[in-house]
Backbone bond lengths (Angstrom), bond angles and torsions (degrees), N, CA, C in turn:
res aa  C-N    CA-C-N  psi(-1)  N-CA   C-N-CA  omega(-1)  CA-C   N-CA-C  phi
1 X - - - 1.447 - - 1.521 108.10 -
2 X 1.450 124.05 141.38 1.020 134.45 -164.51 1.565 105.82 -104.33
3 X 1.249 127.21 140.51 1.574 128.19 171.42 1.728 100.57 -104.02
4 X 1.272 124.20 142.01 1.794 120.58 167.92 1.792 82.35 -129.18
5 X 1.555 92.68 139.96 1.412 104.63 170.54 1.754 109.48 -76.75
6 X 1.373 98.17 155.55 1.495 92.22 -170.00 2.028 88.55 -131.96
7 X 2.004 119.21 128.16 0.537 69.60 -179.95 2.075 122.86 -108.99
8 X 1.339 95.55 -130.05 1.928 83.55 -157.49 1.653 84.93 -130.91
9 X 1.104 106.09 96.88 1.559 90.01 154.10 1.637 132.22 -65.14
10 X 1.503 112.70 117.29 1.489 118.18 172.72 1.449 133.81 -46.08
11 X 0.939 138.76 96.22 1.916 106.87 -179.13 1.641 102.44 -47.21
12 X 1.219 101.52 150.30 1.641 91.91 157.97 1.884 113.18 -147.36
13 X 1.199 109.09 166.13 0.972 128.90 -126.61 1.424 103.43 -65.95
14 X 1.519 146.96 136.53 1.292 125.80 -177.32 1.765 119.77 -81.67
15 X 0.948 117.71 164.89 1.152 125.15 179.99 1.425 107.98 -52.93
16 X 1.285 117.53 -70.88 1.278 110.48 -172.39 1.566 103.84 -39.32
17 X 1.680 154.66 -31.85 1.149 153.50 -159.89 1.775 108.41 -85.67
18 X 0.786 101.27 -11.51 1.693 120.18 175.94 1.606 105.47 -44.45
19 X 1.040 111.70 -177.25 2.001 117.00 -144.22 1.776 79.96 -117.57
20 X 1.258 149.65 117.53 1.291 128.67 139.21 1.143 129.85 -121.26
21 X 1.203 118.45 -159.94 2.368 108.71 -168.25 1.413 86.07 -90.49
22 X 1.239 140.86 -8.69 1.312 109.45 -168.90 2.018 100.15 -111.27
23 X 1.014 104.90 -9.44 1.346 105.04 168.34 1.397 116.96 -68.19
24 X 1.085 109.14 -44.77 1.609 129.18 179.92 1.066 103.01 -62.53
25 X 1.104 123.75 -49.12 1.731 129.29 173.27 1.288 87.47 -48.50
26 X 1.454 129.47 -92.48 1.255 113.87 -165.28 1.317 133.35 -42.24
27 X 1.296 107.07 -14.55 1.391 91.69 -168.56 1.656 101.48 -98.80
28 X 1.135 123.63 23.53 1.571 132.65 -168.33 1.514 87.98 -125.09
29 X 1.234 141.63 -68.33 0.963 125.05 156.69 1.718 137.12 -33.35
30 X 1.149 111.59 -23.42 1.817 112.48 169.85 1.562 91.72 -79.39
31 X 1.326 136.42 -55.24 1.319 130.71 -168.95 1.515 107.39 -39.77
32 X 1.747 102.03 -67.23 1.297 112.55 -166.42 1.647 122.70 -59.31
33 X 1.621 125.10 -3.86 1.300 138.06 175.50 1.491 111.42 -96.03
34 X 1.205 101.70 -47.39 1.648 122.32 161.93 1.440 130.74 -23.00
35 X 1.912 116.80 -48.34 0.612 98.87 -136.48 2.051 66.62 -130.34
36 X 1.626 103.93 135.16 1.396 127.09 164.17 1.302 128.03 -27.00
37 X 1.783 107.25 -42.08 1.605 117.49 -144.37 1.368 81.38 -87.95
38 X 1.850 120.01 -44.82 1.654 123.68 -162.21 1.368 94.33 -78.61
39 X 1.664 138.86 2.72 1.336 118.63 172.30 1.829 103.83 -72.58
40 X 1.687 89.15 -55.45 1.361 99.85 -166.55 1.425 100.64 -54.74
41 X 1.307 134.40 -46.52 1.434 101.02 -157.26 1.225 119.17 -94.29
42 X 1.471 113.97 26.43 1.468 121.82 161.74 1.370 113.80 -87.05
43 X 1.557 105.64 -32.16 1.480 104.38 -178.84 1.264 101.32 -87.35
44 X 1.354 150.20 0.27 1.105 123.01 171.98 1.838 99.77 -94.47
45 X 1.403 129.63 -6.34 1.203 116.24 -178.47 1.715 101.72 -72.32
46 X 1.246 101.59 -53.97 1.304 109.66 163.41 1.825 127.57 -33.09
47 X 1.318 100.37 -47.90 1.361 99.95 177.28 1.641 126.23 -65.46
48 X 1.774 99.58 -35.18 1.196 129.90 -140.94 2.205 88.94 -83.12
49 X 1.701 89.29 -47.43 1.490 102.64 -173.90 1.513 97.91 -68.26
50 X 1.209 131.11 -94.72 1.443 121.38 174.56 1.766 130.32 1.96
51 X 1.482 100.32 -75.52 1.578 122.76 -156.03 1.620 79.70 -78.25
52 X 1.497 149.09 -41.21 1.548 101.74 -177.48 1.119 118.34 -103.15
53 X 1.203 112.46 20.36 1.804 114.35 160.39 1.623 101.71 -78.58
54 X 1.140 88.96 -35.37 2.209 86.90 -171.89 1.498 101.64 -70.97
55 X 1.486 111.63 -37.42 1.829 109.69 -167.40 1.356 115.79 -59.94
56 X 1.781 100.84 -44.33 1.542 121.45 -168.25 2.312 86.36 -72.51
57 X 0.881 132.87 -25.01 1.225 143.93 -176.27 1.742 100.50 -45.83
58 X 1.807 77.87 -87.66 1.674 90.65 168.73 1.387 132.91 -45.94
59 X 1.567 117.92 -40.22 1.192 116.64 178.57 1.664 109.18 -46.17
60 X 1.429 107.10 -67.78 1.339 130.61 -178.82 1.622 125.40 -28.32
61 X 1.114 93.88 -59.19 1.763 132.08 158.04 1.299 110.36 -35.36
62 X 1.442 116.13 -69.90 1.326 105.95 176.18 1.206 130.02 -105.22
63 X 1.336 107.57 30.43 1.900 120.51 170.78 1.518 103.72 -110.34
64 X 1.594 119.98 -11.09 1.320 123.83 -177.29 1.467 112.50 -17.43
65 X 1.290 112.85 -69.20 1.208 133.55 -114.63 1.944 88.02 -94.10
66 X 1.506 112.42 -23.75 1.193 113.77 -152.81 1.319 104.46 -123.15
67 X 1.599 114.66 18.49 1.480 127.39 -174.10 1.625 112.55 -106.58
68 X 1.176 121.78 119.70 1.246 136.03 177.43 1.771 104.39 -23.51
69 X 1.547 107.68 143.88 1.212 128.88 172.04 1.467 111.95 -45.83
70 X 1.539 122.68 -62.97 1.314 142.80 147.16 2.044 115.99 -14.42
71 X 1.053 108.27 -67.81 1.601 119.16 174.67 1.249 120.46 -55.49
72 X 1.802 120.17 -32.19 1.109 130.96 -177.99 1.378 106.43 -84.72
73 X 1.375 111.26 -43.26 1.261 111.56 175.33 1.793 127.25 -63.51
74 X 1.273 98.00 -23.91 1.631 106.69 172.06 1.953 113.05 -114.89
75 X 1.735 98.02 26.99 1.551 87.21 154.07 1.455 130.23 -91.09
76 X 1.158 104.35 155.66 1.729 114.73 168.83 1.110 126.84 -132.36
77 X 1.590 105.08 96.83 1.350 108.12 171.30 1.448 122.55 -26.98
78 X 1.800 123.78 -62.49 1.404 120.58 -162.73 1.522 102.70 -51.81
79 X 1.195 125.50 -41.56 1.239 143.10 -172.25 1.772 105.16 -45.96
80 X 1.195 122.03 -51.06 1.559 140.05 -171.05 1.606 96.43 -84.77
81 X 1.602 127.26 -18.73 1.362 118.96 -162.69 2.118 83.27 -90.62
82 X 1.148 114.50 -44.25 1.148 117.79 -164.62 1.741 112.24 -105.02
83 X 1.159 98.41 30.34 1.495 92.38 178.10 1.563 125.51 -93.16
84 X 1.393 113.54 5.16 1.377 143.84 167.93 1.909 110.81 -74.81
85 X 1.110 92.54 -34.88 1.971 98.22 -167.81 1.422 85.22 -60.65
86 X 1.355 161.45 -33.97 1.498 151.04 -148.00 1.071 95.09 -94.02
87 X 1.301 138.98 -44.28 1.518 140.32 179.70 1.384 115.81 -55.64
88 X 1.926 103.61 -55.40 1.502 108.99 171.08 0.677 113.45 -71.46
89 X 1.948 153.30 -17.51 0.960 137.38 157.48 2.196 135.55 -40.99
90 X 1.075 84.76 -26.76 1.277 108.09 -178.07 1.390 109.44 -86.29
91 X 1.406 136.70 -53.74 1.540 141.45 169.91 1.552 118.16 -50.13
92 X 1.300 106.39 -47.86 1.400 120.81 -159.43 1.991 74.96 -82.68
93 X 0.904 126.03 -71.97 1.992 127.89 -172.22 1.530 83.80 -34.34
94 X 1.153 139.01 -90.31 1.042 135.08 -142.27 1.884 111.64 -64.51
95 X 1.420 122.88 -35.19 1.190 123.47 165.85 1.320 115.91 -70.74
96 X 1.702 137.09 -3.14 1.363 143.80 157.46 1.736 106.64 -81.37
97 X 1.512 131.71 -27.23 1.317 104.80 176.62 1.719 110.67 -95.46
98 X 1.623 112.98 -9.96 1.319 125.30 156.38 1.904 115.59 -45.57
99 X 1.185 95.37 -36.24 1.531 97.01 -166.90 1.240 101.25 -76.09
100 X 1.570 145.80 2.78 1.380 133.92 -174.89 1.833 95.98 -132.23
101 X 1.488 97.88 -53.89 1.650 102.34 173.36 1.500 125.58 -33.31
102 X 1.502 98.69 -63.63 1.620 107.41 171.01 1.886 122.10 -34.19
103 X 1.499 95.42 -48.01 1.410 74.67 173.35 1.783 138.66 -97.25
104 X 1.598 91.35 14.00 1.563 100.72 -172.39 1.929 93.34 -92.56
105 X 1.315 106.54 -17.11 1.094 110.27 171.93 1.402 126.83 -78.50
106 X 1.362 121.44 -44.34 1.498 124.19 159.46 1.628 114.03 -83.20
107 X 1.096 137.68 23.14 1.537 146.89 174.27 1.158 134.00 72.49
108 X 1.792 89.63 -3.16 1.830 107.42 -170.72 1.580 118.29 -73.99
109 X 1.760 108.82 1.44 1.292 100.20 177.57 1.658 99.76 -56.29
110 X 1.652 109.54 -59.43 1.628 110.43 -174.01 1.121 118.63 -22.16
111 X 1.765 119.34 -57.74 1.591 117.07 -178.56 1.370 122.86 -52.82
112 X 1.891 111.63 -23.37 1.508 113.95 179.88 1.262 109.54 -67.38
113 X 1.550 108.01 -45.64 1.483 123.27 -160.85 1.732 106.35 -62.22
114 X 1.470 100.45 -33.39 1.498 95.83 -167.39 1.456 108.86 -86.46
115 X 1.593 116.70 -14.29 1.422 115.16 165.22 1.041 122.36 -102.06
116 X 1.813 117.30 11.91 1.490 107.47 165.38 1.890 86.85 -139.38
117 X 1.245 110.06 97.69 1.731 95.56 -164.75 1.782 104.55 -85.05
118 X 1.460 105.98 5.41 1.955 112.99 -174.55 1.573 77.61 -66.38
119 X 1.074 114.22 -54.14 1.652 116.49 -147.67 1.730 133.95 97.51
120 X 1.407 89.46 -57.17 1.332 100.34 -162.10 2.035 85.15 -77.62
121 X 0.963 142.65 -56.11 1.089 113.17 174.26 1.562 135.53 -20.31
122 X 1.394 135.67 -21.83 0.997 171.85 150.72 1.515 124.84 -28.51
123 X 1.581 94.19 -56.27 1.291 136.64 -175.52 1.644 93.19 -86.85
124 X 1.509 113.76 -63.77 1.446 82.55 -159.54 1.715 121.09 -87.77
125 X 1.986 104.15 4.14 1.594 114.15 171.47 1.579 110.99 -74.27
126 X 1.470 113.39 -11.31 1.466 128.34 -175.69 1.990 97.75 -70.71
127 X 1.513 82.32 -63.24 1.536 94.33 -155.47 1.603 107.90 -60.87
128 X 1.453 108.24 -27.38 1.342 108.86 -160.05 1.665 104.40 -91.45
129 X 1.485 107.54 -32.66 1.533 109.31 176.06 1.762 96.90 -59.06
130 X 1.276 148.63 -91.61 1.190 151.84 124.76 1.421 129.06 68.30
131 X 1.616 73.41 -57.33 1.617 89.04 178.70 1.419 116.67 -95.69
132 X 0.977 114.68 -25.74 1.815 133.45 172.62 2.034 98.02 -72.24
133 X 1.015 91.86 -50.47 1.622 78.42 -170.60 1.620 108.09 -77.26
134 X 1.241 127.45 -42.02 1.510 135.64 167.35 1.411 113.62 -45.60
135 X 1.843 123.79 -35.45 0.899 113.39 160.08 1.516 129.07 -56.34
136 X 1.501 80.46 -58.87 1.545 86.30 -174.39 2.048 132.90 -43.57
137 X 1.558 89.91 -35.32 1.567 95.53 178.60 1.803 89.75 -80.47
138 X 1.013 109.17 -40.85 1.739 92.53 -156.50 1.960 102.61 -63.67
139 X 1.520 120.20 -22.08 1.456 117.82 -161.46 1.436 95.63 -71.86
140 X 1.693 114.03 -47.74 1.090 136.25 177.54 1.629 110.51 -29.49
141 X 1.371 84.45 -71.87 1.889 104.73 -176.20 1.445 110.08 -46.82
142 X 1.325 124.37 -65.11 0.978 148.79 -176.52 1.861 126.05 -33.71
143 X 1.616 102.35 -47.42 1.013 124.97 142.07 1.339 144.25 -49.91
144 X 1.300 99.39 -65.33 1.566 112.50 172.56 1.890 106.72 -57.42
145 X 1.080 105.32 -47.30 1.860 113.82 177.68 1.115 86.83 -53.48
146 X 1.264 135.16 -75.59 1.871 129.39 -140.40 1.793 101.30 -63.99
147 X 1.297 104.54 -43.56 1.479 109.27 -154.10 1.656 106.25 -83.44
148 X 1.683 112.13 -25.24 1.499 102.36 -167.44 2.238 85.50 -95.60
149 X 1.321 124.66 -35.07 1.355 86.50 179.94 1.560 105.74 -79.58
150 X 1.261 148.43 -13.32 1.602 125.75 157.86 1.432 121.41 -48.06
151 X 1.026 104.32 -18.93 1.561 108.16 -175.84 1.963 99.82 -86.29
152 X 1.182 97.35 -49.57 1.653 91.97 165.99 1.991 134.35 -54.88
153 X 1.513 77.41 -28.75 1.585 87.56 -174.09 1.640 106.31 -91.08
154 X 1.331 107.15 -1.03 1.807 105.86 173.63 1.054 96.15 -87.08
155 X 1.314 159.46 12.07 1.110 139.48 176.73 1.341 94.93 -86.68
156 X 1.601 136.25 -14.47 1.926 114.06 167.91 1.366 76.49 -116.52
157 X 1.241 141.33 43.12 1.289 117.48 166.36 1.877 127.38 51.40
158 X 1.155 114.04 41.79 1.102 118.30 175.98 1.720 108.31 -104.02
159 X 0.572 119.12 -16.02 1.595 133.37 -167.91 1.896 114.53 -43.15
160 X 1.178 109.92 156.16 1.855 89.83 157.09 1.425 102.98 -129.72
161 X 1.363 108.76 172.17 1.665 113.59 167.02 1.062 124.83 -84.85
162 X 1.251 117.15 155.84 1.470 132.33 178.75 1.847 101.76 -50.56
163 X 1.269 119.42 -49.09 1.271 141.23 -176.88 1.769 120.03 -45.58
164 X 1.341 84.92 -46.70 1.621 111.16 171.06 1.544 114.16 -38.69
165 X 1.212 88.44 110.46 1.730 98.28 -178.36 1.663 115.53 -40.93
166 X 1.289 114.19 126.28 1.158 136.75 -179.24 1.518 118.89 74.03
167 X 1.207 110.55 6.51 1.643 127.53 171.75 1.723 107.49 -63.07
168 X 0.954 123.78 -61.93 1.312 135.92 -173.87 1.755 97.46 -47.20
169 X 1.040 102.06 -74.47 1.638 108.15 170.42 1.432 123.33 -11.82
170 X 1.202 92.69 -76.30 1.821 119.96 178.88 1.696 103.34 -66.25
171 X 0.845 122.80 -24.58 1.855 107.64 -179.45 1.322 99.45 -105.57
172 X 1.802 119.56 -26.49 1.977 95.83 169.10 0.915 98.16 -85.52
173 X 1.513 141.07 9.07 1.814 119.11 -162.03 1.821 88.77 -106.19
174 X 1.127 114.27 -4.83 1.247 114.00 173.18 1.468 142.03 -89.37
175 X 1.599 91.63 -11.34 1.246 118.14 -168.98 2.576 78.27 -103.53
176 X 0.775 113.88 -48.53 1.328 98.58 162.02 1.569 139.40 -52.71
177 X 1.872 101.98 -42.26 1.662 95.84 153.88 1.073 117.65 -59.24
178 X 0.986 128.06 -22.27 1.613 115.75 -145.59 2.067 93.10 -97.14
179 X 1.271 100.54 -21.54 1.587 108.93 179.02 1.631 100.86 -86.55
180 X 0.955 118.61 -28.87 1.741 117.35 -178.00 1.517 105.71 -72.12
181 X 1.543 118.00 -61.73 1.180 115.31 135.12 1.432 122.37 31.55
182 X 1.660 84.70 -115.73 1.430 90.21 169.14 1.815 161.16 -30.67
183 X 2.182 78.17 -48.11 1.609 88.74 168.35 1.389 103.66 -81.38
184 X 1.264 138.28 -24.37 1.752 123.67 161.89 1.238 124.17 -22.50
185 X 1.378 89.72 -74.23 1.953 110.93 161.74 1.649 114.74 -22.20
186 X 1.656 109.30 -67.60 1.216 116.31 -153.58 1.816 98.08 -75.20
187 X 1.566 110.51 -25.37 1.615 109.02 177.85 1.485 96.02 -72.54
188 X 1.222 145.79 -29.94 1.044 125.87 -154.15 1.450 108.94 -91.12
189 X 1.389 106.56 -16.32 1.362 118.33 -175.57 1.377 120.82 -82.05
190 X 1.748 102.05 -48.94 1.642 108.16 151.65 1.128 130.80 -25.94
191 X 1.724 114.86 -53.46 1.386 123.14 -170.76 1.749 113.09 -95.92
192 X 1.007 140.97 -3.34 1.430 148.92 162.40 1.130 110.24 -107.04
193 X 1.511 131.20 -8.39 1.306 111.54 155.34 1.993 108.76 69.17
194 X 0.488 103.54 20.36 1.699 109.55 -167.14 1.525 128.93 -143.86
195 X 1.190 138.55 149.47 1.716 111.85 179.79 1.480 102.36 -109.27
196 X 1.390 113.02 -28.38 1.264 123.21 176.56 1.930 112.40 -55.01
197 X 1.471 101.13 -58.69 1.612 107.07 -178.96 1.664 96.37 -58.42
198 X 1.354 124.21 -62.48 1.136 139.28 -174.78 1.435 112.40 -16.98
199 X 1.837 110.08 -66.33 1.324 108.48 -146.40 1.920 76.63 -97.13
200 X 0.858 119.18 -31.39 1.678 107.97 166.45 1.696 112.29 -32.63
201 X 1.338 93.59 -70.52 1.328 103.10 -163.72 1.807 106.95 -65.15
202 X 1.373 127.69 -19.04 1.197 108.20 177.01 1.551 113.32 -91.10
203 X 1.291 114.74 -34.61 1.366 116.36 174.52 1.832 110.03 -65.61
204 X 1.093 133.69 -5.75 1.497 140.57 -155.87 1.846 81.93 -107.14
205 X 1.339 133.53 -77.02 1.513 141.88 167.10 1.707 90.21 -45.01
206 X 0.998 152.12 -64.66 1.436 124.11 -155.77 1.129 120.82 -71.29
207 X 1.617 109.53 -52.53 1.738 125.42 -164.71 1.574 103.11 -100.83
208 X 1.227 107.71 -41.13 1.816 107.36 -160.76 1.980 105.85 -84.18
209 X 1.043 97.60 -38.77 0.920 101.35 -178.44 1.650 128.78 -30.30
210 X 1.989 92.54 -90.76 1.916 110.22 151.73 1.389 120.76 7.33
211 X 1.470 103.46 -69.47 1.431 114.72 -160.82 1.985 113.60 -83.85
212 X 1.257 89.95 -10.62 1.537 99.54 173.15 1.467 104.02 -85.75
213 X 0.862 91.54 -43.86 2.242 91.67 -170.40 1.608 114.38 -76.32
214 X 1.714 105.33 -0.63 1.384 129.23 -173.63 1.929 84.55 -80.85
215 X 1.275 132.02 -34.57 1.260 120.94 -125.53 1.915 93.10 -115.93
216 X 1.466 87.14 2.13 1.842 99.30 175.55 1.304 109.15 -89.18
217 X 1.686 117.40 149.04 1.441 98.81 159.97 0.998 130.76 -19.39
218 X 1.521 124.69 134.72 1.631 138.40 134.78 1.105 100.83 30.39
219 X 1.797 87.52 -120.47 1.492 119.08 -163.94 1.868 104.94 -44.17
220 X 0.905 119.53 -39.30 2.101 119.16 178.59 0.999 104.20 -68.34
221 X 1.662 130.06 -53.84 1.646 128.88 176.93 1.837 103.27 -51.77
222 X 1.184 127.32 -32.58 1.405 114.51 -174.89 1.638 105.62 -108.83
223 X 0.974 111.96 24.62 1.395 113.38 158.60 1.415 117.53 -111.23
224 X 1.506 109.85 -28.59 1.580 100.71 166.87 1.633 123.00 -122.46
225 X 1.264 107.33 24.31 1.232 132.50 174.81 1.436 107.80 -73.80
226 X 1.409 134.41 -41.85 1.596 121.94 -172.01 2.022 94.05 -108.60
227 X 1.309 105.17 3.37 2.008 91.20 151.58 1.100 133.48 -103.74
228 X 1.675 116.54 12.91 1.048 120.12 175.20 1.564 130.23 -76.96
229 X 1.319 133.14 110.94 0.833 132.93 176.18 1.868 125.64 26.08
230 X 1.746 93.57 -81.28 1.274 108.68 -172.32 1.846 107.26 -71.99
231 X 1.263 109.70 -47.88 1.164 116.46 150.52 1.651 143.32 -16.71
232 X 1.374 101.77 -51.71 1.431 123.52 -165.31 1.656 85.81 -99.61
233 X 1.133 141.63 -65.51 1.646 124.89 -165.98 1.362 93.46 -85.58
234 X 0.927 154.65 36.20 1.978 149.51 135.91 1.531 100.61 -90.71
235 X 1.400 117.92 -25.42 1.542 103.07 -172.98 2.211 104.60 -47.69
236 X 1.459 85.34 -51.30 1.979 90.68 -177.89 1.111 102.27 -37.73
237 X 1.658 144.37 -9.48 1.584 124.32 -178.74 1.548 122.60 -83.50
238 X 1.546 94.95 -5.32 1.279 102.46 -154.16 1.635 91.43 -112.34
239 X 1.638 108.53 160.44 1.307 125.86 -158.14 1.875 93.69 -116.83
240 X 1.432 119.86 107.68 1.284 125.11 168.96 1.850 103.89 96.13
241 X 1.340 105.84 173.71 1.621 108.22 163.90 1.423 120.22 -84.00
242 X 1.713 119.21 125.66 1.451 124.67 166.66 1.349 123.27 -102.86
243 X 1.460 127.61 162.44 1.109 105.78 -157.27 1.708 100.31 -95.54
244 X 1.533 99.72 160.06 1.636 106.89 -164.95 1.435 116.75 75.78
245 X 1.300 142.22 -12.03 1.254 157.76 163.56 1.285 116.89 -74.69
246 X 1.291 118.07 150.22 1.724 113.17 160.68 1.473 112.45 -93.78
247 X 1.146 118.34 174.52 1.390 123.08 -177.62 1.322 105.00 -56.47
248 X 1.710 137.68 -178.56 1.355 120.25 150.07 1.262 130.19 -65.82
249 X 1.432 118.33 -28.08 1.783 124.42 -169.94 1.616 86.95 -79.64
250 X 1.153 132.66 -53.72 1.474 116.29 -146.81 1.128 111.31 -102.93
251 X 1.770 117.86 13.20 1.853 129.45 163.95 1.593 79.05 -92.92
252 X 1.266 151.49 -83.06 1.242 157.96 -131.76 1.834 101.83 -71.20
253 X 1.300 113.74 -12.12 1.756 115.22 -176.78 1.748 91.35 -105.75
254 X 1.339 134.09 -37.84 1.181 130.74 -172.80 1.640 101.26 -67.22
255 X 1.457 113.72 -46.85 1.717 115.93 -177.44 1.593 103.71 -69.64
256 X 1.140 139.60 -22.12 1.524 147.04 178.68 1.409 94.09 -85.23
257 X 1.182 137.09 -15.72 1.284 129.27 178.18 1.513 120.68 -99.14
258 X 1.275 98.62 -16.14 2.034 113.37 178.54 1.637 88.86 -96.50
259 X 1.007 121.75 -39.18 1.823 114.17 173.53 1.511 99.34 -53.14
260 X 1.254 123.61 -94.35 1.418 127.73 156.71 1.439 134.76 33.54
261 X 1.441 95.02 -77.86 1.266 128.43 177.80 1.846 120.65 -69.67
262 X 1.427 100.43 -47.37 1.309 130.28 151.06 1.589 126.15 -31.67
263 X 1.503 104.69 -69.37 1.101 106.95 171.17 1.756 115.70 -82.16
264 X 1.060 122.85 1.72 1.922 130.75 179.47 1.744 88.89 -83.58
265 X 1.394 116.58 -50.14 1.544 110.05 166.78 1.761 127.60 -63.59
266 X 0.774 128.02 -47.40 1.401 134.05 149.52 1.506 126.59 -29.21
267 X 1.532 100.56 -49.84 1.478 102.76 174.92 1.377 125.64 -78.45
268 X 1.644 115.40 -45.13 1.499 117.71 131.92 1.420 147.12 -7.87
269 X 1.260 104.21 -46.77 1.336 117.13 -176.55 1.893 97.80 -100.38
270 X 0.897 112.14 -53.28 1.831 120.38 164.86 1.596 94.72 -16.17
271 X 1.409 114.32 -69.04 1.334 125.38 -146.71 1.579 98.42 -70.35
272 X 2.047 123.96 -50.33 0.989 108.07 177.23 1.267 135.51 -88.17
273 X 1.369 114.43 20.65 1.515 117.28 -147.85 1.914 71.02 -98.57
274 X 1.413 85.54 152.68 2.165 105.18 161.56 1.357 93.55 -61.14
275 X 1.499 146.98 -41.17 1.236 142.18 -148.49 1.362 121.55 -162.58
């Protein structure tokens, strides 16, 4: 008996079904709403930034009266409006290397990879969803922290205004660290592949770091003391030039530039990694 091939026409796929950056966007965005753990740890950046600008508020508030001449003389309000962004700095970092880790950990990167096989599309529906939503809670936060403990601290009238030269700066430029931040996180996570190395490695460059390079000579500790990372995007909190510090714009362009750079490695490695 003889077999003749017969052949089969395929349907194939229509155009409109095609792979694009903004699908991917969406479809990084359904994940990121989806999923419980990325609710909570937005709301706790949120919580975290807010509630200890207000706590350190109250504390302040009601020790006024019984705090050395000296203490009063070297308080700063902006300082108490934004003393929450260090806390959220850390939640929102660690929920940016979550956003890539998580799925190399449950295997679902593969399913991305095989429905977006460029890859790097991936990478940049990650970064860009990310950054829109990180803004958004951190501008939010950011605000609400500065404005509800000033409102606490007018009660002795120590407070400053929103108006106050270079204020504006420093409380949106914070709601920008706190988004740079984040995509740090998510490059670092890209490229270690891991949550463990990940949130090591960002909390080790943010927090651990500082205090090690504090412990070098002098003159070397203050030469690389205001390029450090955490260092260089906190300068934006601050109102004018201090010494050993960078300005705010050009600590806040050096930390946008280790994000940057960060993610140019990430994407790199995206492309050659098997996975």
């Amino acid at each position: 008996m003889s077999t003749s091939a017969t052949a089969v026409n395929l349907p194939r796929a229509s155009a409109g079904g095609r792979v694009t950056q903004a699908r991917v966007f969406l479809s990084e965005w359904t994940k990121l709403r989806s999923l419980r753990s990325t609710l909570y740890m937005l709301g706790a950046t949120a919580v975290l930034t807010m509630g200890i600008s207000v706590l350190i508020a109250v504390i302040t508030s009601s020790s006024w009266n019984s705090m050395s001449a000296m203490s009063r003389a070297s308080f700063d309000p902006l300082h108490t409006g934004l003393a929450g962004v260090q806390f959220g700095v850390l939640t929102i970092g660690v929920l940016g290397v979550l956003m890539i880790t998580g799925e190399y950990t449950t295997g679902m990167i593969r399913s991305t990879f095989a429905a977006v096989p460029r890859r790097l599309p991936v990478l940049w529906a990650k970064v860009g969803m990310y950054a829109v939503v990180a803004l958004a809670v951190a501008g939010v936060s950011t605000l609400v922290g500065f404005f509800a403990s000033q409102a606490i601290l007018s009660s002795h009238h120590i407070q400053i205004s929103f108006s106050h030269r270079g204020v504006p700066v420093a409380v949106l430029g914070s709601a920008l660290y706190l988004t740079l931040a984040g995509l740090f996180g998510l490059a670092l996570g890209a490229t270690l592949r891991s949550t463990a190395a990940g949130i090591t490695t960002f909390t080790g460059i943010m927090f651990v770091l500082p205090p090690l390079v504090r412990l070098l000579p002098t003159s070397t500790a203050e030469a690389i003391d205001p390029y450090l990372p955490s260092n260089a995007g906190g300068a934006i909190m601050q109102i004018g030039n201090h010494a050993h510090t960078l300005s705010p714009w050009v600590g806040l362009a050096v930390f946008a530039g280790y994000t940057a750079l960060a993610i140019a490695a990430a994407a790199v490695l995206l492309v050659k990694r098997d996975v």
